[in-house]
Every structure is written in C-alpha cells, then in structure tokens.
C-alpha positions in Angstrom: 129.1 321.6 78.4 127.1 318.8 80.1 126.7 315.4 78.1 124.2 312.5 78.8 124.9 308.8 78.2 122.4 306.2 77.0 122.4 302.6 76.8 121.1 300.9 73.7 120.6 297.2 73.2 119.9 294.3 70.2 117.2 296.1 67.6 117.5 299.3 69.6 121.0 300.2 68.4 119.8 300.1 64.6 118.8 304.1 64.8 122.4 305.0 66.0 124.1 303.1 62.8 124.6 306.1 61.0 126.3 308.0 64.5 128.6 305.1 65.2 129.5 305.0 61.5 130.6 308.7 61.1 132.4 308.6 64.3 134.3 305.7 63.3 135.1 307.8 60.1 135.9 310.3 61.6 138.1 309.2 64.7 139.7 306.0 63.3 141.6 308.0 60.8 143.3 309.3 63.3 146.6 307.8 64.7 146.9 304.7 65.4 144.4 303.3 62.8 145.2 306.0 60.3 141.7 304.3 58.4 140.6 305.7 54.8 137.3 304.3 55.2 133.4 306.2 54.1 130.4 306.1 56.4 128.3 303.9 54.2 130.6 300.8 54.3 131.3 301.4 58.0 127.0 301.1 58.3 127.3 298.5 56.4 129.9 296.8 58.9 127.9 298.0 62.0 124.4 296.5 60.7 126.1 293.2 62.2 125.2 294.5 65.5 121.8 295.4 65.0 121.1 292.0 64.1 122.2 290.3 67.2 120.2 290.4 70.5 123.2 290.6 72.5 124.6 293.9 71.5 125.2 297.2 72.9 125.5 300.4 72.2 126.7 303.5 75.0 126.0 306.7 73.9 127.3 309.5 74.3 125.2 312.8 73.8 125.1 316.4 73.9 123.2 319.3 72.7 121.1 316.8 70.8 124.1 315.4 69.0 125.4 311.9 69.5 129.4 312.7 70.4 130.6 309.3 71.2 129.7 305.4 70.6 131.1 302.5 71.9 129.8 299.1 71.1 129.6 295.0 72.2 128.4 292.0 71.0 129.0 288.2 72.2 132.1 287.0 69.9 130.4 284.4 68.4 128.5 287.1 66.7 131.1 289.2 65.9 133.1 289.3 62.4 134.5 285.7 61.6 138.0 287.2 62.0 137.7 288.2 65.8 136.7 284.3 66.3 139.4 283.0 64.4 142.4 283.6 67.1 139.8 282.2 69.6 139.4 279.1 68.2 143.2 278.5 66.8 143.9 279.3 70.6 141.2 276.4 71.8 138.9 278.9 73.2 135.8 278.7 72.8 133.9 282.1 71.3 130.9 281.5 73.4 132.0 282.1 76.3 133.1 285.4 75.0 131.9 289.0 75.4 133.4 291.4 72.5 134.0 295.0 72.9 134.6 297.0 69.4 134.7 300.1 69.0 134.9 303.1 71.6 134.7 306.3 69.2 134.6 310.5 70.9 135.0 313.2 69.5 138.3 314.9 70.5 136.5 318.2 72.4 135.0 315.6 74.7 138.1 313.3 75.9 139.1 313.6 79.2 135.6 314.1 80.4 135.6 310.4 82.3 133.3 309.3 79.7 135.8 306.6 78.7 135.8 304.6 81.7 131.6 305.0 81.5 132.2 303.5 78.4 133.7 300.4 80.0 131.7 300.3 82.8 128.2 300.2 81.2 129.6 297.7 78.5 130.9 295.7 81.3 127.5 296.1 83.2 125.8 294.9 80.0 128.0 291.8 79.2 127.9 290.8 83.4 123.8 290.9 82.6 124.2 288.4 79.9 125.8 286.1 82.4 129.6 287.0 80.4 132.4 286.6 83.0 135.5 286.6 79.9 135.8 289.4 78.0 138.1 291.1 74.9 138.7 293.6 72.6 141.5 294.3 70.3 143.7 297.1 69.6 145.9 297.5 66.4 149.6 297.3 66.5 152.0 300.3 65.9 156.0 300.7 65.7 156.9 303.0 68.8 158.9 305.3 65.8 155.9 305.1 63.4 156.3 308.2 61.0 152.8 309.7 61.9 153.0 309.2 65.0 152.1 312.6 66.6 153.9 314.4 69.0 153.2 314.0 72.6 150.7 310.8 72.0 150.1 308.4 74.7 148.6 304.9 74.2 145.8 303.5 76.1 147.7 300.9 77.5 148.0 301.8 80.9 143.9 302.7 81.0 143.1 299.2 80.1 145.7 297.4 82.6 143.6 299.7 85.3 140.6 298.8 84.1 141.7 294.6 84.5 142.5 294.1 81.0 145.2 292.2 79.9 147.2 291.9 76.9 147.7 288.7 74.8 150.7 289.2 72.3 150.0 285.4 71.4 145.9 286.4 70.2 146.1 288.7 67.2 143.6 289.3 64.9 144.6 290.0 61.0 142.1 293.1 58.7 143.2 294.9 56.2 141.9 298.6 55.3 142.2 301.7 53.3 145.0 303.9 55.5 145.5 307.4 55.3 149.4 307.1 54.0 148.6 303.6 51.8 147.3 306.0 48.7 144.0 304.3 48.1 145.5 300.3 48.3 144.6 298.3 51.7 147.3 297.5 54.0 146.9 294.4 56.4 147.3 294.9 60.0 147.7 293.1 63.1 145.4 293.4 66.3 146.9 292.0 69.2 143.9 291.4 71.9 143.3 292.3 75.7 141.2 290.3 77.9 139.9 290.4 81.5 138.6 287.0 83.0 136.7 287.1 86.4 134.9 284.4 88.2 131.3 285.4 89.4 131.2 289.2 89.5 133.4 291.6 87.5 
C-alpha cells in the first residue's frame, strides 16, 4: 500500500488533534511506555501545540486515514517539565527545538517513514532558524518483565540520525501504565540532543 506525508504547522495542526491523540493511545501502550491513557486527555495534552505558532505536525496518510503523527514545538512552549532539566542544566529553552511524539501504526513500520519523520521535523525546526535540538525517550531495565521478545530500541536510529544521549538531562512524568492497575507511576526520560552550527 502507498502512503502520503503532509506537513502541518501552528493553527493548522488543530484538525489532526484527535489523530495524534488516538495514536498516542494506541501506540504508547505499547512497550516501552506501557501508558494507560484515553484519547480525550491526550487532546487535551496536544491542544498545547495548536496554540503555538512554532509547531509541527508530519503526517502520515493512507487510504484516507491518518496512520502516523509526529510532532515539534520550540521548548519554551512545550510542557513546563521538558524546560525544567534545561534550565537546572543552564541552558537556555529558547534556543531549543522540541521533538515529542513520533506515533505509527505497527503495519506501517519499516516503510522509511521514520526517518521522513525526522527529516521534515528537522527541515521545519532549521526554517525557524533552530540549530539545537531534543527529544526524550523514557527509561527501561534491559530485563523489564514485559519486555517482548526480540525488541530492539531505537537507539542506534537516533545516534545515525546525529542525536545524542544525555544520561545527565532527564525529564520526570508520571502516568497511568498498563501493569500499575489504575495508580500513576513516575518515570524518568533521559534526553537526546543534536547541536549543529549553521545547517543541520
């Protein structure tokens, strides 16, 4: 099957809420986040983007039907606790681009639309004049219980892609998990981070 992606920015992501939302649902209760979340708190959580010019959102489509999202904003408009480890650190949010959330549906991984992912989020943050950029990734025990079989980080994609990890930069959330039985559980996000001077 072919697929499509689109390239949504600021107001314009507002009509994809509700796709980005059930992905993240869906996908994020998978290993490693194992998250026990509902679509209309995840809107809720997404409406942040919609309200900041500097956002993005790259789409994935096919058949008519939205099959993957990943998203952007400058830090200093993310979620207070993505700023936090930036400024503990002395580094200043602003000069920050924030990659979130990369959700697919499993039928369409390994398709290369990962790395499109990147490179049109990259392309955005570049256009904003952005030359540092991050994202986070939450931690997991190599022997974690549901762990499945066979499962491979995305480690070694991000190094390719010029990312690097900071074990010092970790932000702290807490959520709903699959095995907590309805309680949150606090977890650490330990961030990557790719600085370039002039062009990435």
């Amino acid at each position: 099957m072919e697929h499509s992606i689109r390239v949504c920015s600021g107001p314009g992501v507002a009509g994809h809420l509700g796709d980005a939302a059930n992905l993240r649902t869906s996908v994020f209760r998978e290993f490693p986040y194992l998250y026990e979340g509902d679509a209309a708190a995840e809107r809720e959580y997404l409406a942040g983007y919609a309200g900041s010019p500097g956002s993005v959102f790259v789409l994935a489509e096919a058949e008519g039907m939205v099959v993957g999202v990943s998203t952007g904003l400058p830090l200093v408009a993310a979620d207070p606790a993505f700023r936090q480890p930036f400024e503990a650190a002395g580094m200043n949010p602003a000069e920050w681009f924030y990659f979130g959330e990369s959700v697919l549906a499993r039928e369409w991984r390994g398709r290369g639309i990962g790395h499109r992912f990147f490179d049109e989020r990259e392309a955005h943050a570049r256009s904003l004049g952005f030359a540092r950029i991050c994202f986070c990734a939450v931690e997991r025990s190599t022997d974690h219980p549901l762990k499945p079989p066979g499962y491979r980080s995305n480690d070694a994609f991000w190094s390719r892609r010029g990312y690097v990890e900071q074990p010092g930069l970790k932000a702290r959330f807490a959520w709903r998990q699959v095995d907590s039985a309805g309680s949150e559980v606090m977890n650490e996000l330990v961030f990557w981070i790719r600085e370039t001077r002039g062009q990435m």
